[in-house]
Biopython code that builds the backbone (N, CA, C, O; Angstrom):
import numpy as np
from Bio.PDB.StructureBuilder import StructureBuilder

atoms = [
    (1, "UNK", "N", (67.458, -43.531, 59.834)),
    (1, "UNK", "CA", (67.076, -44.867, 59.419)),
    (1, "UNK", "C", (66.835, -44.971, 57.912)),
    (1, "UNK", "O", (67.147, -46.101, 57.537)),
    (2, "UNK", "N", (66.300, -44.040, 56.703)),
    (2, "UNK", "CA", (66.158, -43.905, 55.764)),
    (2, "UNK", "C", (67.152, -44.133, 54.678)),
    (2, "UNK", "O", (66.972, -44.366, 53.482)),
    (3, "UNK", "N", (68.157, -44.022, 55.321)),
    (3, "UNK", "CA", (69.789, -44.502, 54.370)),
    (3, "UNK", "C", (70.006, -45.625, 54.814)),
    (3, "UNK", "O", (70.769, -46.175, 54.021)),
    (4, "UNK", "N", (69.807, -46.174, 55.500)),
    (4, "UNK", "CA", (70.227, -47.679, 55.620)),
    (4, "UNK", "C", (68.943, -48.655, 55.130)),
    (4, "UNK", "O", (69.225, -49.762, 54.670)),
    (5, "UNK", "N", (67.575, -48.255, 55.228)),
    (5, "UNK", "CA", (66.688, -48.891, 53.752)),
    (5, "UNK", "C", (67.038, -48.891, 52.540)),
    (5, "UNK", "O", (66.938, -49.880, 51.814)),
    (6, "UNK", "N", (67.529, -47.681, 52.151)),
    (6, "UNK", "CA", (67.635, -47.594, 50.613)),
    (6, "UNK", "C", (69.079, -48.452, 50.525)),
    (6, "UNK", "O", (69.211, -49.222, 49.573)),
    (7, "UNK", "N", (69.898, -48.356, 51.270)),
    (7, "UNK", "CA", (71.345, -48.797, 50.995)),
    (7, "UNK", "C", (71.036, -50.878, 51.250)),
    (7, "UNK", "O", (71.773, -51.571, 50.549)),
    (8, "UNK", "N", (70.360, -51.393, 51.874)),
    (8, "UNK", "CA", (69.308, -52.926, 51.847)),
    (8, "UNK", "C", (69.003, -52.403, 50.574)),
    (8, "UNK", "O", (70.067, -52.328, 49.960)),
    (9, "UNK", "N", (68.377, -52.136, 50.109)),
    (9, "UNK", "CA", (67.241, -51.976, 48.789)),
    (9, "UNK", "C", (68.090, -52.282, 47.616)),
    (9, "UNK", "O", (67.973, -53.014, 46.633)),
    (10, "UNK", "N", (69.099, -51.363, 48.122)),
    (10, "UNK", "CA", (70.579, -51.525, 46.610)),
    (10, "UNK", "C", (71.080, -52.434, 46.330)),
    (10, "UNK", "O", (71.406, -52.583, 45.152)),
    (11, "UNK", "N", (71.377, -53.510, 47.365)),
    (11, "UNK", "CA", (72.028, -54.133, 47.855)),
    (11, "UNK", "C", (71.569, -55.403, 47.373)),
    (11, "UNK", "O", (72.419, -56.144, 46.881)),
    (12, "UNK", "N", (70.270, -55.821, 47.429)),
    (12, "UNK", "CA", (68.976, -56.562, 47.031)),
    (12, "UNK", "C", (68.912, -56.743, 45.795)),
    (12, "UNK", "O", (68.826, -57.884, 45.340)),
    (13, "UNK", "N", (68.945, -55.502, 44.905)),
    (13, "UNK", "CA", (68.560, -55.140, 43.225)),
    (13, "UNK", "C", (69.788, -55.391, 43.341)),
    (13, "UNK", "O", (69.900, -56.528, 42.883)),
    (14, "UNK", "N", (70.715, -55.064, 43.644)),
    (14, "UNK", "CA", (72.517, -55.426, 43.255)),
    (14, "UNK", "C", (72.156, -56.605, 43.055)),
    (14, "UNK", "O", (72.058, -56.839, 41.850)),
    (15, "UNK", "N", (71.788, -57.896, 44.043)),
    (15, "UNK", "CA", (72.331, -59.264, 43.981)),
    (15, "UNK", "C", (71.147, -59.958, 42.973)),
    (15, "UNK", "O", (71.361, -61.089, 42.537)),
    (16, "UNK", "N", (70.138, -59.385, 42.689)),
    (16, "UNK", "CA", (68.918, -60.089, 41.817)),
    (16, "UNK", "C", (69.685, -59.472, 40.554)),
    (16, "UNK", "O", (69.592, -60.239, 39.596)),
    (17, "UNK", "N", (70.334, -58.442, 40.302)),
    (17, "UNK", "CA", (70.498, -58.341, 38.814)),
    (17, "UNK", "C", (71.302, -59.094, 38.456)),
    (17, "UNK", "O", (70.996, -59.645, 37.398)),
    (18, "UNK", "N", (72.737, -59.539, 39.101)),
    (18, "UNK", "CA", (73.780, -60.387, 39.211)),
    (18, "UNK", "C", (73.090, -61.577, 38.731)),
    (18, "UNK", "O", (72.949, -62.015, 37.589)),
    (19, "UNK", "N", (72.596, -62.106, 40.145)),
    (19, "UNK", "CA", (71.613, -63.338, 40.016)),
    (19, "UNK", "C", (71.031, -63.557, 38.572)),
    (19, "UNK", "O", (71.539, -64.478, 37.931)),
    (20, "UNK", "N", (70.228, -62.971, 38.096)),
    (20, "UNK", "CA", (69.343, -62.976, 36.841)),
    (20, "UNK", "C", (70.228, -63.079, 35.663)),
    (20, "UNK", "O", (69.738, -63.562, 34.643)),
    (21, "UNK", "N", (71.686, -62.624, 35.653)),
    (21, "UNK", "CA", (72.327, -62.663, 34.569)),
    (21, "UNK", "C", (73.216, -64.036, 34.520)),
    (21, "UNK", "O", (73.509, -64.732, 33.548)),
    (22, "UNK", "N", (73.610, -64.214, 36.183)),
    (22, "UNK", "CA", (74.923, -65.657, 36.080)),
    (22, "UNK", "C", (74.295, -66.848, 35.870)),
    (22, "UNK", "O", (74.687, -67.851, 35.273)),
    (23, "UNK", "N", (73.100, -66.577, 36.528)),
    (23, "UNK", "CA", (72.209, -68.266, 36.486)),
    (23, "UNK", "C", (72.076, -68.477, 34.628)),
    (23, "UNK", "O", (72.474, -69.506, 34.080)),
    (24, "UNK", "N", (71.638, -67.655, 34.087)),
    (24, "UNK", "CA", (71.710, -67.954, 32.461)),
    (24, "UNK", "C", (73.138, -68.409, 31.632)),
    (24, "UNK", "O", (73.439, -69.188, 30.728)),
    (25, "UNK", "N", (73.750, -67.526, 32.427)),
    (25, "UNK", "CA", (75.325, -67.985, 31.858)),
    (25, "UNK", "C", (75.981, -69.463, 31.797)),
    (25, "UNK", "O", (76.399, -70.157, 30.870)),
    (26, "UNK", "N", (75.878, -69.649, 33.317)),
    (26, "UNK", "CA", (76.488, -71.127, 33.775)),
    (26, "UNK", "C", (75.419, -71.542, 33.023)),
    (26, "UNK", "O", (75.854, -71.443, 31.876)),
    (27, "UNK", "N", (73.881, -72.091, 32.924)),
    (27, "UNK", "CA", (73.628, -72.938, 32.267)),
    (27, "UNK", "C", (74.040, -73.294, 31.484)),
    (27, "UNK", "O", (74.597, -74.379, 31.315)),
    (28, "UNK", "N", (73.727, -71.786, 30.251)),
    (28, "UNK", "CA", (74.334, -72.091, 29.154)),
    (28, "UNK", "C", (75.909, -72.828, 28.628)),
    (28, "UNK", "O", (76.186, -73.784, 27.902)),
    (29, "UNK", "N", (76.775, -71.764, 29.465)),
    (29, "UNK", "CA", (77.812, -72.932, 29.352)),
    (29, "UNK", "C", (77.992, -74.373, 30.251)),
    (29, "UNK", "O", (79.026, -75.001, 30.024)),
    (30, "UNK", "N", (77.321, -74.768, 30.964)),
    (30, "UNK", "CA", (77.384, -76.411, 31.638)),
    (30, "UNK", "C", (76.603, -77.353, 30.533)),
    (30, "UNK", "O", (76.602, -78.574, 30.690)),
    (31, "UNK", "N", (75.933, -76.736, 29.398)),
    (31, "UNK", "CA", (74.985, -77.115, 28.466)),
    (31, "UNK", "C", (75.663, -77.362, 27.453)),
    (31, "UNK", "O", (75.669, -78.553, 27.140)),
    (32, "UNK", "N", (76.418, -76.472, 26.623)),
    (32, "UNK", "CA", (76.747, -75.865, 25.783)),
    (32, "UNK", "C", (78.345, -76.160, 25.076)),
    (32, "UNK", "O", (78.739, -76.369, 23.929)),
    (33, "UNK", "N", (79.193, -76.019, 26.814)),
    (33, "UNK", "CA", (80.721, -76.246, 26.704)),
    (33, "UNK", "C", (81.214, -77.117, 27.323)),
    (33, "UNK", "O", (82.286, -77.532, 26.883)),
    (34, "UNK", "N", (80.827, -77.568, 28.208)),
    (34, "UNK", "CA", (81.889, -78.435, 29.374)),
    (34, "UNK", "C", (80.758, -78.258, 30.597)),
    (34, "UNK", "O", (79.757, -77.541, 30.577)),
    (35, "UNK", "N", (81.361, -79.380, 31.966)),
    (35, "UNK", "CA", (80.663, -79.859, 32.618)),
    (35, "UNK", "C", (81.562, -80.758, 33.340)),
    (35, "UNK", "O", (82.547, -81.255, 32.794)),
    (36, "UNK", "N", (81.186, -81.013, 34.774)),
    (36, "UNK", "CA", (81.981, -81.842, 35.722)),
    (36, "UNK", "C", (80.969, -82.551, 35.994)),
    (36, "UNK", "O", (79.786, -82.226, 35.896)),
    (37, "UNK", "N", (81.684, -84.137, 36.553)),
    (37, "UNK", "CA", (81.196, -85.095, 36.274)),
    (37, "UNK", "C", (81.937, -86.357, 37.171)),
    (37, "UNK", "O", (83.122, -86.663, 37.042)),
    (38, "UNK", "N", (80.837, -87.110, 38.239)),
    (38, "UNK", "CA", (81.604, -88.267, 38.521)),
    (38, "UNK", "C", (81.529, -89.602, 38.022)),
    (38, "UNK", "O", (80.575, -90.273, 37.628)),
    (39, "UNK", "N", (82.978, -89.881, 38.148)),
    (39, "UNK", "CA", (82.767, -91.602, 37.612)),
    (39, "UNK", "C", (83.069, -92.556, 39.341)),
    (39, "UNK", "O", (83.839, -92.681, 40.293)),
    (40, "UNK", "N", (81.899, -92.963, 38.791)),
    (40, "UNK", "CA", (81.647, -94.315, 40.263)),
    (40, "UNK", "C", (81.763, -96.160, 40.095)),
    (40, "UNK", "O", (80.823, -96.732, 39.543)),
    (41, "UNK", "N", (82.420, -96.611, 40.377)),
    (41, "UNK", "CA", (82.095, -98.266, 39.994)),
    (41, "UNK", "C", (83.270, -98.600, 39.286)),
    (41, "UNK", "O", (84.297, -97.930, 39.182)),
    (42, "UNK", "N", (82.978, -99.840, 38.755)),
    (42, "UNK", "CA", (84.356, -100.550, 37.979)),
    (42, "UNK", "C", (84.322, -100.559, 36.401)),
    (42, "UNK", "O", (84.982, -101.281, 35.653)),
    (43, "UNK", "N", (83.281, -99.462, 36.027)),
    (43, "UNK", "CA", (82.998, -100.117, 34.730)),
    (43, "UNK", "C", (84.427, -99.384, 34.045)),
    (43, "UNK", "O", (85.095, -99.925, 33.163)),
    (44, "UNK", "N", (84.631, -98.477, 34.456)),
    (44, "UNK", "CA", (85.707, -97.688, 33.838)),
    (44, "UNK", "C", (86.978, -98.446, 34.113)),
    (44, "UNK", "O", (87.768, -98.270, 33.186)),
    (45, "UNK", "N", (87.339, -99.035, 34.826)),
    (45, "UNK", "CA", (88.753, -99.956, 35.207)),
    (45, "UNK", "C", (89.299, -99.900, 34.155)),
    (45, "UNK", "O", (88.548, -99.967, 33.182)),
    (46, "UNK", "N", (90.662, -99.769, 33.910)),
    (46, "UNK", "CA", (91.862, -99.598, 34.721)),
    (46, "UNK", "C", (91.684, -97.510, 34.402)),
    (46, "UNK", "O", (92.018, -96.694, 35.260)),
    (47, "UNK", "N", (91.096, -97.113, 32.990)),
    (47, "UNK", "CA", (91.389, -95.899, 33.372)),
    (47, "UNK", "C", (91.128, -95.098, 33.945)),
    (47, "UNK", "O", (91.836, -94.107, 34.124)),
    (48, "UNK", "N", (89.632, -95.360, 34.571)),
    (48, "UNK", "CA", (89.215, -94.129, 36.056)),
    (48, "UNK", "C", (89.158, -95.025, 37.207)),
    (48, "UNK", "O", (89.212, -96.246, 37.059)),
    (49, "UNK", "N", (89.120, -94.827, 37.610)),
    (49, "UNK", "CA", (88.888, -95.579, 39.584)),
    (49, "UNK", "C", (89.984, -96.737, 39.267)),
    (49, "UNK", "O", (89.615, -97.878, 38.988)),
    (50, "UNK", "N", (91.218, -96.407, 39.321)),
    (50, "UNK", "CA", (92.060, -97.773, 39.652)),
    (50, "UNK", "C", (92.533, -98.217, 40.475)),
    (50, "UNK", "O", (93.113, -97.462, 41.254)),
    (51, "UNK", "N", (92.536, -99.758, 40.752)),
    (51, "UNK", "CA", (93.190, -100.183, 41.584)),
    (51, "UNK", "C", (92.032, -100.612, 42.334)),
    (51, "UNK", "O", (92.251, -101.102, 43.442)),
    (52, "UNK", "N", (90.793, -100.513, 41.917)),
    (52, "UNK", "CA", (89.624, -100.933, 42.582)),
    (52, "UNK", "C", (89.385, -100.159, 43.355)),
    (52, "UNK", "O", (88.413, -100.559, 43.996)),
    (53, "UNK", "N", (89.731, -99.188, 43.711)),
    (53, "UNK", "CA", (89.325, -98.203, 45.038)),
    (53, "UNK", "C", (87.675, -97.624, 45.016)),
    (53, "UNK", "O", (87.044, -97.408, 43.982)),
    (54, "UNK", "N", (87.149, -97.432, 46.433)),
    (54, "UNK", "CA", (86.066, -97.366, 46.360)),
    (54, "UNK", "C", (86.018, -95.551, 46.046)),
    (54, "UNK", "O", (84.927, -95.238, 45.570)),
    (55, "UNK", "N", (86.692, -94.712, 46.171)),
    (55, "UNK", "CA", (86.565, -93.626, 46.009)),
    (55, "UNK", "C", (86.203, -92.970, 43.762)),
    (55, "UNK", "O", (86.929, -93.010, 42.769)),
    (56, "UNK", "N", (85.302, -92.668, 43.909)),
    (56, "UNK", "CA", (85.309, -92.104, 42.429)),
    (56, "UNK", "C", (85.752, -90.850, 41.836)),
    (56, "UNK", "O", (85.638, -89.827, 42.511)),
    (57, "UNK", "N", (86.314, -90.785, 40.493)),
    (57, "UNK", "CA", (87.141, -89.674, 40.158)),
    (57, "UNK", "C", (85.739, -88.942, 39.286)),
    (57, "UNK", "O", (84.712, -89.299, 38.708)),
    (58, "UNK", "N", (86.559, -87.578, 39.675)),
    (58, "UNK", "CA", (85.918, -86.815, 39.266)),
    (58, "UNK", "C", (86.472, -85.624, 37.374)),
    (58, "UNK", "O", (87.433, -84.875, 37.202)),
    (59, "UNK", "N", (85.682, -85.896, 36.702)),
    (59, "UNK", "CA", (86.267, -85.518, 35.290)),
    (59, "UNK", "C", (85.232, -84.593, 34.897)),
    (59, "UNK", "O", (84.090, -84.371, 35.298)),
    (60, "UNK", "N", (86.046, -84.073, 33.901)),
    (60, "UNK", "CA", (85.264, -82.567, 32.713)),
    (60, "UNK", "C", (84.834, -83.235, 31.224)),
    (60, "UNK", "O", (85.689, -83.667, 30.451)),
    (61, "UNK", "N", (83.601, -83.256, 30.974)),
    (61, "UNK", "CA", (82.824, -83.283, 30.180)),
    (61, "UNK", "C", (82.509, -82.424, 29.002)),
    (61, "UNK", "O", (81.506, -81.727, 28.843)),
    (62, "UNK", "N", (83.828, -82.632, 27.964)),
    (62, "UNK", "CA", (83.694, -81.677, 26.860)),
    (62, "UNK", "C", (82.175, -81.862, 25.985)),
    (62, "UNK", "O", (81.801, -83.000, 25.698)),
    (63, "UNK", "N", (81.521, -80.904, 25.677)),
    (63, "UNK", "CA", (80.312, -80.597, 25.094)),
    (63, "UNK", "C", (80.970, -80.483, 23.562)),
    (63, "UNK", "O", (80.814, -81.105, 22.512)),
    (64, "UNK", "N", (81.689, -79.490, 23.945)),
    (64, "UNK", "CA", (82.135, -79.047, 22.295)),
    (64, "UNK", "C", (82.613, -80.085, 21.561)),
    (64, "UNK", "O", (82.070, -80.253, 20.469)),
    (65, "UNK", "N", (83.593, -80.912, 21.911)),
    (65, "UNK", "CA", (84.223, -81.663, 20.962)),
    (65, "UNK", "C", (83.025, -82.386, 20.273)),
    (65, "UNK", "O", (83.155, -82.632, 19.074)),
    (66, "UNK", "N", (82.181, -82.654, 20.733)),
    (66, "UNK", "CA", (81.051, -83.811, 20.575)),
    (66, "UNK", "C", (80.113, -83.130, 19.667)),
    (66, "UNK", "O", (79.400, -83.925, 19.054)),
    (67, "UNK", "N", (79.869, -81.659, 19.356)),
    (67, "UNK", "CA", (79.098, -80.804, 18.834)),
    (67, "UNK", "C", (79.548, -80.825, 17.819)),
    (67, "UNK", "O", (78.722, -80.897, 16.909)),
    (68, "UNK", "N", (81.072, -80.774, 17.400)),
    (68, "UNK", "CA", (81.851, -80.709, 16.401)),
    (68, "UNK", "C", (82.274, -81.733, 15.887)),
    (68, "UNK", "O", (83.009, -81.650, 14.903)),
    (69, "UNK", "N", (81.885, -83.060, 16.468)),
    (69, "UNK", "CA", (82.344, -84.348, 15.707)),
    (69, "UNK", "C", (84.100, -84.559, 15.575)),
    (69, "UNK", "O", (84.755, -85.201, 14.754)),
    (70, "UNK", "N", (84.451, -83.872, 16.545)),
    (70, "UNK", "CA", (86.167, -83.971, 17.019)),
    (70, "UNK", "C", (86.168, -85.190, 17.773)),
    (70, "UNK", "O", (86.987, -85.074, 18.685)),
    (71, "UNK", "N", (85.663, -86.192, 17.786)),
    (71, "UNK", "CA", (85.782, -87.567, 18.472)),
    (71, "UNK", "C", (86.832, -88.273, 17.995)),
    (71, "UNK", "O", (86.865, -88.257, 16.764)),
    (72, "UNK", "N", (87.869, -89.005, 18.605)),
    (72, "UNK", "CA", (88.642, -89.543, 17.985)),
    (72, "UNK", "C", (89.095, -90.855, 18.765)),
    (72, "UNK", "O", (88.653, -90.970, 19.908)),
    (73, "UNK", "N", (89.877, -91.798, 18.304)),
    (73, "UNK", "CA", (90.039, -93.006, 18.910)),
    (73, "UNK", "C", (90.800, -93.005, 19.926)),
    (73, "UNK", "O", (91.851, -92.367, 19.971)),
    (74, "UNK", "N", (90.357, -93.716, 20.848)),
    (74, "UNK", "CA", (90.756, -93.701, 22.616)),
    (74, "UNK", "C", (90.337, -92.765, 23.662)),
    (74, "UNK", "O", (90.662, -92.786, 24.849)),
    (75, "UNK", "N", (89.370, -91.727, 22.895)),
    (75, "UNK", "CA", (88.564, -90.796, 23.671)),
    (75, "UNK", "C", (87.586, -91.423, 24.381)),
    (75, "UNK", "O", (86.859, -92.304, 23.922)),
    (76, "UNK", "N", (87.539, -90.890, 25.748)),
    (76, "UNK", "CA", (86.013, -91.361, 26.621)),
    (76, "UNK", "C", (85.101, -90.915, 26.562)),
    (76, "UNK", "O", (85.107, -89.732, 26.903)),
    (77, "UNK", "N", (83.710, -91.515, 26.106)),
    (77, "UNK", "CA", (82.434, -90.851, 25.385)),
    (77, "UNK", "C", (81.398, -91.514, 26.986)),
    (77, "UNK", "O", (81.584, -92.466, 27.744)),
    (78, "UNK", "N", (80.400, -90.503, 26.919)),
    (78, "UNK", "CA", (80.289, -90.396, 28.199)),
    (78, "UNK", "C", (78.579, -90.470, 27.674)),
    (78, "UNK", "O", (78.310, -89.524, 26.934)),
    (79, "UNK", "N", (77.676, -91.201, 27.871)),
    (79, "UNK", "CA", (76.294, -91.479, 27.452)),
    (79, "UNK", "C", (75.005, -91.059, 28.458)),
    (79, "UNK", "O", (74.918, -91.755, 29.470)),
    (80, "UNK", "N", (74.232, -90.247, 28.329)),
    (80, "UNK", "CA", (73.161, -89.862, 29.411)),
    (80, "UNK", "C", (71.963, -90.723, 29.007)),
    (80, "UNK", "O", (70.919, -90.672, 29.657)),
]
sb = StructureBuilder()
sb.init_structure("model")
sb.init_model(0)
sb.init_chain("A")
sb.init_seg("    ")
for serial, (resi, resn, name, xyz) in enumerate(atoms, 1):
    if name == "N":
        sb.init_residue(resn, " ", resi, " ")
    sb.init_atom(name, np.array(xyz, "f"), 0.0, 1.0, " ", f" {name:<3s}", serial, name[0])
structure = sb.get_structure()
């Protein structure tokens, strides 16, 4: 029974060290770089949800461009 505790035990510290390192990562980059994102309603008409459909599209949320002042005309700026 003593090898199959320690081999749980490993197994445990395996997934908390993982754990402890990815959760910092993704933040940082969902923060940092990019980010998914839904658009719902009509305000966006004709270029997201067209055709009036009740279903909403789903888009990526550049961080960077916006950090860097790479904004340019006809880009969709996205306000929290």
């Amino acid at each position: 029974m003593a090898p199959v505790q320690g081999l749980g035990k490993r197994y445990i510290k395996a997934f908390f060290k993982g754990f402890f390192v990815a959760v910092p990562v993704t933040v940082t980059f969902l923060d940092r770089v990019a980010c998914v994102a839904r658009v719902e309603g009509a305000s966006m008409q004709p270029s997201l949800n067209p055709g009036g459909r009740q279903a909403s599209d789903v888009v990526l949320l550049n961080h960077w461009s916006i950090r860097n002042y790479d904004v340019q005309r006809g880009d969709i700026v996205s306000l929290v």
